[in-house]
N, C-alpha and C positions, 0 to 999 in steps of 0.2 A: 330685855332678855334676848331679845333677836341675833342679838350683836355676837355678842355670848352663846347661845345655842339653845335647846331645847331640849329639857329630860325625857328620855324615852327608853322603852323594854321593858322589860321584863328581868328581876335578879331576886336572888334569895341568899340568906346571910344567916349563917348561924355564929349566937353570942360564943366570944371567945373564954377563954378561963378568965379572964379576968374582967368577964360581963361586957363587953365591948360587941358592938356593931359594925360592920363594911360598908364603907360606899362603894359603891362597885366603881371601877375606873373609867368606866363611858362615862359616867357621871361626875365622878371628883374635880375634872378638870374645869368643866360647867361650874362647882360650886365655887371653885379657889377663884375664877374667874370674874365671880359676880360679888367675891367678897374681897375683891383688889388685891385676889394676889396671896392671902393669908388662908392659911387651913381653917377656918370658922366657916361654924353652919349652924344656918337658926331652923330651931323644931319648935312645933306647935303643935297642937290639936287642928286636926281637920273639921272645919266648920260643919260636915254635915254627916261625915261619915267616923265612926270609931277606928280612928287610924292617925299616926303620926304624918306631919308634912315635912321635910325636908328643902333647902332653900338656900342662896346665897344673899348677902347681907342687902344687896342692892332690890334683889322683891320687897324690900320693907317699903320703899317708898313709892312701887305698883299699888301694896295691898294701901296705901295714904291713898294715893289718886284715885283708888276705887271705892271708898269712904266718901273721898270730896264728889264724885260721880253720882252716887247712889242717893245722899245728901242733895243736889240740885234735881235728879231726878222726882223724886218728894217733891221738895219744893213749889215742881214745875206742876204736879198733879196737887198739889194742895192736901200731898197725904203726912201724915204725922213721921216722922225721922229722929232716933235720939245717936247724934254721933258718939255720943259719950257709950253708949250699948255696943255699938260699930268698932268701937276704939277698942274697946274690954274684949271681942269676939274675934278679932284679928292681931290682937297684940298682947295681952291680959296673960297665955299663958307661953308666950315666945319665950324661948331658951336659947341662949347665944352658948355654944359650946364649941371647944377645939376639938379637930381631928389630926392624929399623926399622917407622915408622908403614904403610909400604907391605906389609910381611908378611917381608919380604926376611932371608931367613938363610944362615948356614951350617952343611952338614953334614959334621964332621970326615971329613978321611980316612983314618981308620981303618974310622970306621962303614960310608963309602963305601965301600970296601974288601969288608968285612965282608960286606955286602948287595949286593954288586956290582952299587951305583949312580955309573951315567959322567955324563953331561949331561941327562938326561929323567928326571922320576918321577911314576907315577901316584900319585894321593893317595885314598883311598879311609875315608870314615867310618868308625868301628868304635864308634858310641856312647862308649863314656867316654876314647877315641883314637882319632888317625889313621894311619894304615899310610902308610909315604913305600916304593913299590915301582921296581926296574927292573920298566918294562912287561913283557919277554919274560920276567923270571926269575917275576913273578906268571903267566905264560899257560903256563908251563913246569911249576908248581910243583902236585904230585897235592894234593888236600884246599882246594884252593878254591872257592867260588862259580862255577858254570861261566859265570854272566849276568856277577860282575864282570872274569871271565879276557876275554868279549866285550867288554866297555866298555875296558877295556886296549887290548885290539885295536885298536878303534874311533878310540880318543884316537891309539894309537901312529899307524896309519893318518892320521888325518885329519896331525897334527904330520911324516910322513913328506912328504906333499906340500902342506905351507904353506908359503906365501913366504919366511915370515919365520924358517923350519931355516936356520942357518947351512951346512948339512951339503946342501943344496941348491943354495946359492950364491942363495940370496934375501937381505934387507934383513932389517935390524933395526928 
């Protein structure tokens, strides 16, 4: 990922009419990058947090090396390791999906479900991923960043009272 860049910031994205997601363009060029080139991006579950991960095709074989890593580290301690658990946890509910030139995706609803994202999601850098968060479930959630639990706020707030919330009754 080095090569290629590093996801970072802070963005907020409201679903379009036809249910669709943004990648923000700091960020698109990073994924189209890491997926050789092609508008594809793989989403997942966040292993630890209730939140979507975001990713270009090439982290797939980071999150393999980090499997075979974690696997000899066991090993070396003599502790029990089931890659096949490791495999299920990093791969098991990865979603290979297109985005158009404008960034515009979708996020199954299952995932949505999953991460209990309705129509808003904050997006947040995590270097070699991006987090797709419901604002309140990230300002909710113990073991976060208290500065990026603010910047949540912040986005949700400012998107509460802009025109263009349909949930307002402003314009699109």
């Amino acid at each position: 990922m080095s090569d290629i860049g590093l996801y970072s910031g802070p963005a907020f994205t409201a679903m379009d009419s036809k249910g669709r997601f943004s990648i923000p363009a700091s960020m698109r060029h990073i994924v189209q990058a890491s997926s050789g080139g092609q508008n594809r991006l793989c989403l997942t579950k966040h292993e630890e947090f209730r939140c979507v991960i975001g990713f270009g095709h090439s982290y797939q074989q980071t999150l393999r090396a980090n499997i075979e890593r974690e696997e000899q580290l066991a090993l070396a301690r003599s502790e029990p390791y089931s890659r096949a658990a490791a495999m299920q946890r990093k791969f098991g509910l990865l979603e290979d999906v297109p985005f158009d030139d404008g960034g515009r995706f979708f996020i199954s609803p299952f995932l949505k479900k999953l991460c209990e994202i309705d129509d808003i999601v904050f997006i947040n850098g995590s270097g070699d991923y991006f987090e797709l968060w419901n604002p309140q479930v990230l300002i909710s959630t113990d073991g976060v960043y208290d500065d990026l639990k603010l910047a949540a706020q912040f986005a949700l707030e400012d998107w509460e009272n802009n025109p263009k919330n349909p949930k307002r009754g402003g314009t699109k």
